[in-house]
C-alpha positions in Angstrom: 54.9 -44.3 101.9 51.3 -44.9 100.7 50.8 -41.1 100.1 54.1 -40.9 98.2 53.2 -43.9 95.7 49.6 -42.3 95.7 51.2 -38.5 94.4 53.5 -40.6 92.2 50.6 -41.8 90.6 48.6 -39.0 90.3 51.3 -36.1 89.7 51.1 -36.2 86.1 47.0 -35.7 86.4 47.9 -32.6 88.8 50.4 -30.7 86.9 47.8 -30.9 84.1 45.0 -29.4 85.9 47.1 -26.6 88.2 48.7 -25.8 84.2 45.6 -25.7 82.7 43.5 -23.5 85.8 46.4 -20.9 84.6 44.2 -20.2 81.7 40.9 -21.7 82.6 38.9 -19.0 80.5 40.5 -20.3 77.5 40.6 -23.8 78.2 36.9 -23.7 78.9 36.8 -22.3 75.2 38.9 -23.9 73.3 38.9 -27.4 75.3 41.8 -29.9 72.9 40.8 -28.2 69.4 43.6 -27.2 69.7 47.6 -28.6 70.8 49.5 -27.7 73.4 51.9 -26.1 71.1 49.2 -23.9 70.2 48.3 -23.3 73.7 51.3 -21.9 74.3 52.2 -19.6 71.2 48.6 -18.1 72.7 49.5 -17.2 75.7 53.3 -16.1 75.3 52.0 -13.6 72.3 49.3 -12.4 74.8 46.5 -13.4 72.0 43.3 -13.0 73.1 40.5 -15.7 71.8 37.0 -16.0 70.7 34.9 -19.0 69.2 31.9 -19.7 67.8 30.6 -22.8 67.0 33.6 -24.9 66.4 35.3 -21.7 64.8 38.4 -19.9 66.6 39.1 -16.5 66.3 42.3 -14.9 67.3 43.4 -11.0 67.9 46.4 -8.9 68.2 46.9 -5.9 69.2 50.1 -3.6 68.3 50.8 -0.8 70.8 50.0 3.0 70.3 51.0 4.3 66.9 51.4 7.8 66.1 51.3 9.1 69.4 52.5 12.7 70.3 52.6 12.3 74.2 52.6 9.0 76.1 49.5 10.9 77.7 47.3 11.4 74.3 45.2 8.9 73.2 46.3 7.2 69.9 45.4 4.7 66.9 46.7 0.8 67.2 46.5 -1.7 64.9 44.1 -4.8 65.0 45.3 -8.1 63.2 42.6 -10.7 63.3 43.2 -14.8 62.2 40.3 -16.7 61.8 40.4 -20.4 61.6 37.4 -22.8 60.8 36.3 -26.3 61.7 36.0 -28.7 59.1 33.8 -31.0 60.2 30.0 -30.3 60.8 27.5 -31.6 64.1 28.6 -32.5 67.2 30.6 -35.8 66.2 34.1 -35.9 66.9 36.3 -34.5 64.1 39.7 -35.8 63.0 40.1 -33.3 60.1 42.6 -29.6 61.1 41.2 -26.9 61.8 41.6 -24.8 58.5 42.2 -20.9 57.7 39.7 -18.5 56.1 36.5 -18.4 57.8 35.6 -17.8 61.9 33.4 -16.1 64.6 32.6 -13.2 64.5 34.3 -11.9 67.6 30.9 -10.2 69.5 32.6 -11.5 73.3 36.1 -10.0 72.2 34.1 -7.1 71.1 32.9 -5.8 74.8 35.9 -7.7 76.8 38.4 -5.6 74.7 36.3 -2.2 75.5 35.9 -3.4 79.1 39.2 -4.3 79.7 40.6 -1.0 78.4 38.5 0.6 80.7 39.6 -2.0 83.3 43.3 -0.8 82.8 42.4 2.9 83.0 40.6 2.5 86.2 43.7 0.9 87.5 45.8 2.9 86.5 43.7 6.1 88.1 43.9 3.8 91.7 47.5 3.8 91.1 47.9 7.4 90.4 45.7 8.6 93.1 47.5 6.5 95.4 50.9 7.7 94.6 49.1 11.6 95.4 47.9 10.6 98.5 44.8 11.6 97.3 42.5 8.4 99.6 39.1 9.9 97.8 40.3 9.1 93.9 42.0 5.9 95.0 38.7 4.6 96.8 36.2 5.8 93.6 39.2 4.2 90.8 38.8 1.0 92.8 35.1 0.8 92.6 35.1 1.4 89.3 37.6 -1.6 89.1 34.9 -3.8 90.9 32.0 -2.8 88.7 33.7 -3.3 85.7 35.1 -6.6 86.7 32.0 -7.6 87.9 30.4 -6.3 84.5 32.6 -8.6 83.0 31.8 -11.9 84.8 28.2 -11.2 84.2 28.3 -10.4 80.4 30.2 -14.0 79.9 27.8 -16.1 80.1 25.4 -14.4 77.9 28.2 -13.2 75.5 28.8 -17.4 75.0 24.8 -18.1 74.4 25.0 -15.2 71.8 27.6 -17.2 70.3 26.1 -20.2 71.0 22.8 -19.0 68.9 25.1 -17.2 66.1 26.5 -20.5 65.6 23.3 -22.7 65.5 21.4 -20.1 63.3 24.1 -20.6 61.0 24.3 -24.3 60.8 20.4 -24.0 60.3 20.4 -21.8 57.4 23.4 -24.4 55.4 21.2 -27.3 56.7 18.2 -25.7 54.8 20.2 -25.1 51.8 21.3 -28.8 51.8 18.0 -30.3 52.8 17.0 -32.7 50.5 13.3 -32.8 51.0 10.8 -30.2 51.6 10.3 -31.4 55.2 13.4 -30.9 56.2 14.0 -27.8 54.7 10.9 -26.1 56.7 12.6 -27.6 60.1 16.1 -26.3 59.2 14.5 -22.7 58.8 12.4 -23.0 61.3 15.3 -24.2 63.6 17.2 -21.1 62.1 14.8 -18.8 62.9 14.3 -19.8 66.6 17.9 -19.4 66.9 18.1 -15.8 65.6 15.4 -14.8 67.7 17.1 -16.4 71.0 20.2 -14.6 69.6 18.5 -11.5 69.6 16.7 -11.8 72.9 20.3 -12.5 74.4 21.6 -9.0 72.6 19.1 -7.2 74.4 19.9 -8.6 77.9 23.6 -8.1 76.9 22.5 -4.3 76.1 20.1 -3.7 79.0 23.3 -5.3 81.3 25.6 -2.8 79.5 22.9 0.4 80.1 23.3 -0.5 84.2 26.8 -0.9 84.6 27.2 2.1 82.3 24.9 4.0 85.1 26.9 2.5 87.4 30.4 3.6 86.6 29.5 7.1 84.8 31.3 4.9 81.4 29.6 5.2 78.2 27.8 2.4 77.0 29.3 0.1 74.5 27.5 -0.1 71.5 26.7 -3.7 70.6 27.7 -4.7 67.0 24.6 -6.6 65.3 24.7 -9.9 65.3 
Protein backbone atom coordinates (compact mmCIF):
# COMPACT_ATOMS: atom_id res chain seq x y z
CA UNK A 1 0.00 0.00 0.00
CA UNK A 2 2.85 2.38 0.85
CA UNK A 3 4.40 1.81 -2.65
CA UNK A 4 1.12 2.34 -4.36
CA UNK A 5 0.43 5.86 -2.56
CA UNK A 6 4.27 6.55 -3.15
CA UNK A 7 3.73 5.87 -7.36
CA UNK A 8 0.44 7.73 -7.00
CA UNK A 9 2.40 10.47 -5.97
CA UNK A 10 5.10 10.45 -8.06
CA UNK A 11 3.37 9.15 -11.47
CA UNK A 12 2.80 12.48 -12.84
CA UNK A 13 6.83 13.31 -12.33
CA UNK A 14 7.47 9.86 -14.19
CA UNK A 15 5.40 10.09 -17.26
CA UNK A 16 7.14 13.49 -17.70
CA UNK A 17 10.59 12.33 -17.66
CA UNK A 18 9.99 8.68 -19.64
CA UNK A 19 8.03 11.39 -22.30
CA UNK A 20 10.58 13.75 -22.37
CA UNK A 21 13.85 10.94 -22.55
CA UNK A 22 11.83 10.11 -25.99
CA UNK A 23 13.37 13.19 -27.32
CA UNK A 24 16.15 13.94 -24.92
CA UNK A 25 18.45 15.56 -27.75
CA UNK A 26 15.92 18.08 -28.22
CA UNK A 27 14.89 18.64 -24.76
CA UNK A 28 18.45 19.18 -23.81
CA UNK A 29 18.25 22.05 -26.57
CA UNK A 30 15.34 23.57 -26.39
CA UNK A 31 14.66 22.98 -22.50
CA UNK A 32 10.69 25.07 -21.86
CA UNK A 33 11.43 27.89 -24.62
CA UNK A 34 9.20 26.36 -25.92
CA UNK A 35 5.32 24.61 -25.08
CA UNK A 36 4.42 21.39 -25.29
CA UNK A 37 2.16 22.08 -28.13
CA UNK A 38 5.21 23.06 -29.88
CA UNK A 39 7.02 20.04 -28.82
CA UNK A 40 4.74 18.06 -30.48
CA UNK A 41 4.08 19.77 -33.95
CA UNK A 42 8.15 19.02 -33.81
CA UNK A 43 8.24 15.81 -33.65
CA UNK A 44 4.97 14.60 -35.53
CA UNK A 45 6.38 16.84 -38.78
CA UNK A 46 9.81 15.05 -38.20
CA UNK A 47 11.46 18.72 -37.85
CA UNK A 48 14.79 18.62 -37.09
CA UNK A 49 16.20 21.67 -34.61
CA UNK A 50 19.10 23.81 -34.05
CA UNK A 51 19.79 26.81 -31.54
CA UNK A 52 21.97 29.29 -30.87
CA UNK A 53 22.09 31.41 -28.11
CA UNK A 54 18.48 31.69 -27.18
CA UNK A 55 17.66 31.50 -31.01
CA UNK A 56 15.70 28.27 -32.59
CA UNK A 57 16.09 27.22 -35.92
CA UNK A 58 13.85 24.76 -37.61
CA UNK A 59 14.23 22.60 -40.96
CA UNK A 60 12.18 20.68 -43.37
CA UNK A 61 12.89 18.61 -45.76
CA UNK A 62 10.53 17.64 -48.86
CA UNK A 63 11.27 14.22 -50.46
CA UNK A 64 13.19 13.63 -53.86
CA UNK A 65 11.98 15.91 -56.61
CA UNK A 66 12.57 15.33 -60.11
CA UNK A 67 13.71 11.96 -59.83
CA UNK A 68 13.95 9.61 -62.94
CA UNK A 69 14.63 6.23 -60.97
CA UNK A 70 13.90 5.67 -57.35
CA UNK A 71 17.72 4.64 -57.62
CA UNK A 72 19.21 8.13 -59.02
CA UNK A 73 20.15 10.59 -56.82
CA UNK A 74 17.84 13.74 -56.94
CA UNK A 75 17.27 17.56 -55.70
CA UNK A 76 14.86 18.17 -52.49
CA UNK A 77 13.76 21.13 -51.16
CA UNK A 78 15.02 22.88 -47.87
CA UNK A 79 12.47 25.16 -45.91
CA UNK A 80 14.09 26.78 -42.94
CA UNK A 81 12.02 28.97 -40.00
CA UNK A 82 14.01 30.91 -37.80
CA UNK A 83 12.69 32.24 -34.67
CA UNK A 84 14.53 34.79 -32.22
CA UNK A 85 14.59 35.53 -28.45
CA UNK A 86 13.52 38.64 -27.35
CA UNK A 87 15.10 39.16 -24.39
CA UNK A 88 18.89 39.67 -23.93
CA UNK A 89 21.51 37.95 -20.94
CA UNK A 90 20.80 35.10 -19.10
CA UNK A 91 17.68 36.49 -17.02
CA UNK A 92 14.61 34.76 -17.40
CA UNK A 93 12.44 36.09 -20.24
CA UNK A 94 8.66 36.40 -20.31
CA UNK A 95 8.47 37.98 -23.78
CA UNK A 96 7.52 35.12 -27.15
CA UNK A 97 9.92 33.98 -28.99
CA UNK A 98 9.45 36.08 -32.25
CA UNK A 99 10.08 35.33 -36.22
CA UNK A 100 12.75 36.73 -38.41
CA UNK A 101 16.11 36.18 -37.13
CA UNK A 102 18.00 32.69 -35.79
CA UNK A 103 21.16 30.39 -35.66
CA UNK A 104 22.76 29.77 -38.09
CA UNK A 105 22.32 26.02 -38.34
CA UNK A 106 26.32 24.90 -38.35
CA UNK A 107 25.20 21.41 -36.01
CA UNK A 108 22.15 20.75 -38.52
CA UNK A 109 24.77 21.40 -41.11
CA UNK A 110 27.07 18.09 -40.46
CA UNK A 111 24.08 16.01 -38.62
CA UNK A 112 21.97 16.36 -41.91
CA UNK A 113 25.19 15.19 -44.11
CA UNK A 114 25.94 12.53 -41.47
CA UNK A 115 22.78 11.24 -41.12
CA UNK A 116 22.25 10.84 -44.88
CA UNK A 117 25.22 8.92 -44.96
CA UNK A 118 23.93 7.09 -41.79
CA UNK A 119 20.76 5.99 -43.85
CA UNK A 120 22.85 4.82 -46.84
CA UNK A 121 25.01 2.71 -44.77
CA UNK A 122 21.94 1.13 -43.48
CA UNK A 123 20.34 0.70 -46.13
CA UNK A 124 23.70 -1.15 -47.84
CA UNK A 125 23.49 -3.70 -44.35
CA UNK A 126 20.04 -4.25 -45.46
CA UNK A 127 20.72 -5.04 -49.00
CA UNK A 128 23.69 -7.12 -48.45
CA UNK A 129 21.89 -8.96 -46.04
CA UNK A 130 19.00 -9.78 -48.15
CA UNK A 131 22.01 -11.18 -50.89
CA UNK A 132 23.43 -13.27 -48.46
CA UNK A 133 26.38 -11.54 -49.16
CA UNK A 134 28.00 -11.72 -44.93
CA UNK A 135 31.19 -9.58 -46.26
CA UNK A 136 28.99 -6.27 -47.39
CA UNK A 137 26.68 -6.72 -44.49
CA UNK A 138 29.72 -6.80 -41.85
CA UNK A 139 31.68 -3.54 -43.68
CA UNK A 140 27.81 -1.47 -44.07
CA UNK A 141 27.60 -2.07 -40.35
CA UNK A 142 30.84 -0.62 -39.50
CA UNK A 143 30.36 2.10 -41.40
CA UNK A 144 27.05 2.41 -39.34
CA UNK A 145 29.19 2.48 -36.11
CA UNK A 146 31.76 5.03 -37.23
CA UNK A 147 29.38 7.27 -38.41
CA UNK A 148 27.24 7.08 -35.32
CA UNK A 149 30.06 7.31 -33.24
CA UNK A 150 31.19 10.42 -35.50
CA UNK A 151 28.16 11.87 -34.55
CA UNK A 152 28.21 11.62 -30.76
CA UNK A 153 31.66 13.06 -30.82
CA UNK A 154 30.98 16.10 -33.11
CA UNK A 155 27.97 17.19 -30.53
CA UNK A 156 29.53 18.46 -28.13
CA UNK A 157 31.85 20.60 -30.00
CA UNK A 158 29.16 21.41 -32.66
CA UNK A 159 27.11 23.07 -29.23
CA UNK A 160 30.45 25.14 -28.06
CA UNK A 161 30.72 26.41 -31.68
CA UNK A 162 27.36 27.59 -31.11
CA UNK A 163 27.85 28.45 -27.89
CA UNK A 164 30.89 30.91 -29.05
CA UNK A 165 28.81 32.11 -32.33
CA UNK A 166 26.26 33.17 -29.87
CA UNK A 167 28.48 35.06 -27.36
CA UNK A 168 30.70 36.74 -30.11
CA UNK A 169 27.49 38.07 -31.24
CA UNK A 170 26.07 39.42 -28.00
CA UNK A 171 29.66 40.97 -27.67
CA UNK A 172 29.78 42.81 -30.84
CA UNK A 173 25.76 44.51 -29.99
CA UNK A 174 27.16 45.06 -26.36
CA UNK A 175 30.04 47.15 -28.02
CA UNK A 176 27.79 48.98 -30.16
CA UNK A 177 25.57 49.91 -27.18
CA UNK A 178 28.31 50.56 -24.66
CA UNK A 179 27.94 53.75 -23.29
CA UNK A 180 31.45 54.42 -22.18
CA UNK A 181 34.75 53.84 -23.72
CA UNK A 182 35.60 51.24 -21.05
CA UNK A 183 33.07 49.21 -21.80
CA UNK A 184 33.21 49.34 -25.24
CA UNK A 185 36.99 47.94 -25.26
CA UNK A 186 35.66 44.91 -22.92
CA UNK A 187 32.68 44.06 -25.19
CA UNK A 188 35.19 43.79 -28.18
CA UNK A 189 37.64 42.39 -26.43
CA UNK A 190 35.09 39.74 -25.04
CA UNK A 191 33.93 39.49 -28.81
CA UNK A 192 37.05 38.70 -30.04
CA UNK A 193 38.01 35.91 -27.50
CA UNK A 194 34.89 34.41 -28.52
CA UNK A 195 35.57 34.32 -32.22
CA UNK A 196 38.86 32.94 -31.73
CA UNK A 197 37.46 30.04 -29.23
CA UNK A 198 34.81 29.62 -32.09
CA UNK A 199 37.44 29.12 -34.50
CA UNK A 200 39.71 26.96 -32.45
CA UNK A 201 36.47 24.67 -32.05
CA UNK A 202 36.03 24.70 -36.17
CA UNK A 203 39.25 23.28 -36.50
CA UNK A 204 38.82 20.40 -33.98
CA UNK A 205 35.33 19.94 -35.62
CA UNK A 206 37.40 19.70 -39.03
CA UNK A 207 40.41 17.65 -37.88
CA UNK A 208 37.47 15.22 -36.18
CA UNK A 209 35.77 15.22 -39.67
CA UNK A 210 39.40 14.52 -41.60
CA UNK A 211 39.62 11.05 -39.25
CA UNK A 212 36.35 9.70 -39.49
CA UNK A 213 36.42 10.53 -43.14
CA UNK A 214 39.78 8.14 -43.21
CA UNK A 215 37.91 6.02 -41.33
CA UNK A 216 34.87 5.25 -43.40
CA UNK A 217 36.41 5.98 -47.03
CA UNK A 218 33.34 9.07 -46.91
CA UNK A 219 34.32 12.36 -48.09
CA UNK A 220 34.91 14.98 -45.77
CA UNK A 221 32.20 17.51 -45.07
CA UNK A 222 33.20 20.81 -45.75
CA UNK A 223 32.55 23.07 -42.74
CA UNK A 224 30.53 26.25 -43.58
CA UNK A 225 32.48 29.42 -41.97
CA UNK A 226 31.27 30.49 -39.06
Amino acid sequence: AEVEAEWEEKRAELVVVILRGRYKNMYELLRDSIEESLYLQIVRNQILVDVQGGDILFQIFTCKVLQAAPEHEAPFLEFIQRLCKQCQGDQPCTLPIKAGCGGFGIRNFLTLFLSIELSKALQDERAAEERGDSSRAAGARQRVRLLTAQLEESNPILTAISDAMAEEGAMMEAAAAAADEEKRREARAAAAAAGERKRTLTESLQQLSDRYAQLTSLPTPVLPEV
